[in-house]
N, C-alpha and C positions, 0 to 999 in steps of 0.2 A: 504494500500500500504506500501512496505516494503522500505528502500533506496535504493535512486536511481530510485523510481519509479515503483520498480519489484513488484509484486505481489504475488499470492502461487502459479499461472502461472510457470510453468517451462522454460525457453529461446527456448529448444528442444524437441520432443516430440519422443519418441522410436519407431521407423522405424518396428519393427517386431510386429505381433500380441501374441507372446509369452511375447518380452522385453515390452510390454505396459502391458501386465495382469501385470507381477510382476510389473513394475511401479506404474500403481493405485494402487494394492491393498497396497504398501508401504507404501504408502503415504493418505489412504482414513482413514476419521474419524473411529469413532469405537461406533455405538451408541447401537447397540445389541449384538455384540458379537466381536471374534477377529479371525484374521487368515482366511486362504485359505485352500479350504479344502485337500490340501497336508502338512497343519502344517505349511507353510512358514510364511510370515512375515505379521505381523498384519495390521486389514483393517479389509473395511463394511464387514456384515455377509453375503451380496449378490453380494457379490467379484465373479468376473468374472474369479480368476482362475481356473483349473480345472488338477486332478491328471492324466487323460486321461483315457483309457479303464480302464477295471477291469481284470485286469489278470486273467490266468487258476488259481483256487487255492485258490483263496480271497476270505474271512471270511465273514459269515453271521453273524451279531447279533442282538438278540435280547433283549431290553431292555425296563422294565414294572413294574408300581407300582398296583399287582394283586388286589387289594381291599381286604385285607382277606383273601387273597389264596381264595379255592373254598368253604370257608365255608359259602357263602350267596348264592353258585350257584349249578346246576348240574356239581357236578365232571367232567361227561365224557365229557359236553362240555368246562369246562373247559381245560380239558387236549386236547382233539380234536382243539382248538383254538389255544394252543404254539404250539404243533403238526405241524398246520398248516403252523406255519414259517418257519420251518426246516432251523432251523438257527445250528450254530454251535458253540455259545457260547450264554447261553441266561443268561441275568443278570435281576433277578427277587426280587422283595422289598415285604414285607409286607406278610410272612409266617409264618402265626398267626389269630386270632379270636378275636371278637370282642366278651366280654362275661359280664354279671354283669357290664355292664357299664367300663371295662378296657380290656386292650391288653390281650389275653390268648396264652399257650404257645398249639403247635398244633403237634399231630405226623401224619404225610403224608406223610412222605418218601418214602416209599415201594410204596406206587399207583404213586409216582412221578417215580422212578426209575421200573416201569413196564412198564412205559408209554415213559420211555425213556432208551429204553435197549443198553449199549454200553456208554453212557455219564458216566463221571464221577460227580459226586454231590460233593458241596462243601458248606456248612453252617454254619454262624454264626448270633447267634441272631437270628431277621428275613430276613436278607439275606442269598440268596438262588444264585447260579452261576452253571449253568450246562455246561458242554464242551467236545466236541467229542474228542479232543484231550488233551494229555498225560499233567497230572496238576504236577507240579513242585515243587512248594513251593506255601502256604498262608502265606504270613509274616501279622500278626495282625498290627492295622495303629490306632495310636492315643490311646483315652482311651482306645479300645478294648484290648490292651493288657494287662490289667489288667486280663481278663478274659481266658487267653487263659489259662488256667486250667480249663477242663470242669466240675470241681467237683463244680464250682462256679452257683448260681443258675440262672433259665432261665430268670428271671426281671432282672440282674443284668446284664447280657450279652445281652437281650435285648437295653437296656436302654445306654449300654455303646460303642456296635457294629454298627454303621452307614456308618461303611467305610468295605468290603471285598476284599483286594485286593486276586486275584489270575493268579499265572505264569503258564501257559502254554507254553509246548513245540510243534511246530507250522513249522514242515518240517526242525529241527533240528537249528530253533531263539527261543527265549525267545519272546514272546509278555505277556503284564502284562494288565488282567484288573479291571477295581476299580467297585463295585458296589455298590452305594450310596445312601441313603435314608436319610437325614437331616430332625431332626424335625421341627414340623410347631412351627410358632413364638406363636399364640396364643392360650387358651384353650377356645373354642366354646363353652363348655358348661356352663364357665362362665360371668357375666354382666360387660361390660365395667364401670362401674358402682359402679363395688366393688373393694375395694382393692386388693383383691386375685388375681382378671385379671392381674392387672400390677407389680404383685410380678414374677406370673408365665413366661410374657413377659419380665422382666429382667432375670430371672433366665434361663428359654432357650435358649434368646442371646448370655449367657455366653456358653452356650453346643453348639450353635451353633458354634460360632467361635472359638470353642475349636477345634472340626470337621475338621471344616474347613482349621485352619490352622493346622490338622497333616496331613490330607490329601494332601493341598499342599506342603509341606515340605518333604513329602514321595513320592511321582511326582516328585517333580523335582531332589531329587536324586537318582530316579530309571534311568538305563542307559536303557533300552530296549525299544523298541515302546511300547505303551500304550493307553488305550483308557478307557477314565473317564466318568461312565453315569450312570444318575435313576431321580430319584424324589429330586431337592433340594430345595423344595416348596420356591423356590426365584422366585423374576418375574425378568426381563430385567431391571427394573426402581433401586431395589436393589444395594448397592454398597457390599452384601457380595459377591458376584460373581467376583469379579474384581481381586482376585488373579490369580484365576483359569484364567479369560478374558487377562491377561496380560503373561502369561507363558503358555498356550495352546491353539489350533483351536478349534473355536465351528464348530462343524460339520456339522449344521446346513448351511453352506457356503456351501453342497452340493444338498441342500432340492432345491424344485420347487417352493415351497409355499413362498409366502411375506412374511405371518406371521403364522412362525410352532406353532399355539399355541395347546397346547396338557392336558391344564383340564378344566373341567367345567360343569355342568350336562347339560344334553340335547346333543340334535344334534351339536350345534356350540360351542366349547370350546374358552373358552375365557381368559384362560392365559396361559402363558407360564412358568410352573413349574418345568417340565422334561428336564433335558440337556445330551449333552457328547458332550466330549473335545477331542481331539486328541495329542499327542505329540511322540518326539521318531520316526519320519520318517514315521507315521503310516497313509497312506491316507485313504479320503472317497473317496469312488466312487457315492456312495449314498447315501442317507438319506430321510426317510420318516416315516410320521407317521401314525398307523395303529388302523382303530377303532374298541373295542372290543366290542361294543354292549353293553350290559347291562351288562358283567361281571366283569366292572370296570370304575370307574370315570374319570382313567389317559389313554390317550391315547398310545400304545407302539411306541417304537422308533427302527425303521425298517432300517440297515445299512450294506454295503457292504464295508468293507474294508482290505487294503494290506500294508505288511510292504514295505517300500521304498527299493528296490536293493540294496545291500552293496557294499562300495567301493570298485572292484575291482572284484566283484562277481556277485551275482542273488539274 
């Protein structure tokens, strides 16, 4: 109890069912994520606001850590499965091979760009962002910029590219999206056991929050709606996430499910390693996650979203 007696009890309670959504969700903890899924003001990730319809016009995306691109699978089903979304922005991780026991660099562009005639393709490292509509500018985010000279070789822009941002133009607005793959913290192939495990887990902390904070530092001073998502092999429990938690919507505020968790092998995935954020006016109308069968461990992240009406306009 607070003075006076009050409690976190409010005196009054908001008479509309619009002024109560924004109420709770102002004022509700934040133990998964943050925001409503129109980017407003932070609260549970099962916030009861809602952006309303889905306008004529609103964005498909899709977003997916492929496992190796299709070098463990049949190509055609591979490509017959993104196909299948017919999304209009698809933000894709992990275009590359698994060879000799390390990351290999993979040429597959041409079957990707057969398979998706009319997108434009946009690559760095192993991310990969395809989009039906008119691409603007890639401003490289963080270490990558070192590399934006392609004479630089593929480990090197591998290893330093985890962030792709790319502007589209989108009915004459800017909408900007990030496509994210964060390395994982530890090396699996080595023994907790030996020294080397916990050199390698300090040393990727440091890349990770290296990442991390150019990524957000480049969010939040991008002015255009925006939409942040991939693989940031973080779970909920993590406090790297808490930037990104504190300055943008998990989108997830639009999903069905209690618990979106989207990796894990077998049928029941059991953690939540895939996000996106929203900011920049930019709503979810949906959010869902979609399973690819055996041609990938991460589940993709399935979204309908619209930029918010400008003041004064549409």
């Amino acid at each position: 109890m607070g003075r006076g007696g009050r409690g976190c009890c409010p005196t009054s309670f908001p008479r509309s069912p619009s002024s109560w959504c924004r109420w709770r969700c102002s004022r509700s903890a934040r133990p998964w994520g943050t925001g409503c899924a129109a980017g407003g003001s932070p609260g549970r990730w099962w916030c009861c606001c809602s952006p309303g319809p889905a306008p004529a016009g609103a964005l498909r995306v899709f977003s997916w850590n492929t496992l190796y691109w299709d070098t463990t699978d049949d190509p055609a089903a591979f490509h017959r499965f993104l196909r299948a979304r017919d999304a209009d922005v698809y933000l894709l991780q992990e275009y590359l091979a698994w060879e000799d026991e390390t990351h290999t660099e993979i040429d597959k562009l041409a079957a990707l760009r057969a398979a998706f005639p009319g997108y434009r393709v946009v690559v760095r490292g192993e991310l990969v962002t395809l989009s039906r509509f008119p691409v603007v500018a890639t401003p490289p985010v963080g270490p990558g910029q070192a590399t934006d000279d392609r004479s630089v070789p593929w480990r090197e822009r591998f290893e330093r590219n985890k962030v792709l941002r790319t502007d589209v133009d989108v009915a004459g607005r800017v909408v900007s999206f990030y496509n994210v793959h964060v390395p994982v913290q530890v090396d699996v192939e080595r023994s907790p056991l030996s020294r080397g495990f916990y050199r390698v887990v300090r040393d990727t902390d440091a890349v990770r929050k290296a990442h991390y904070a150019a990524l957000l530092a480049d969010a939040r001073a991008n002015p255009h709606p925006l939409l942040i998502s991939g693989d940031f092999n973080t779970t909920p429990a993590m406090g790297d996430l808490d930037g990104l938690r504190g300055a943008f919507a998990d989108a997830a505020t639009a999903s069905s499910s209690v618990l979106p968790v989207s990796w894990g092998a077998g049928p029941l995935p059991l953690w939540r390693l895939d996000w996106t954020f929203t900011g920049g006016g930019l709503r979810v109308h949906r959010y869902a996650l979609t399973d690819p069968g055996d041609l990938s461990d991460h589940r993709g992240q399935e979204l309908l979203v619209s930029p918010a009406p400008m003041a004064g306009g549409t």
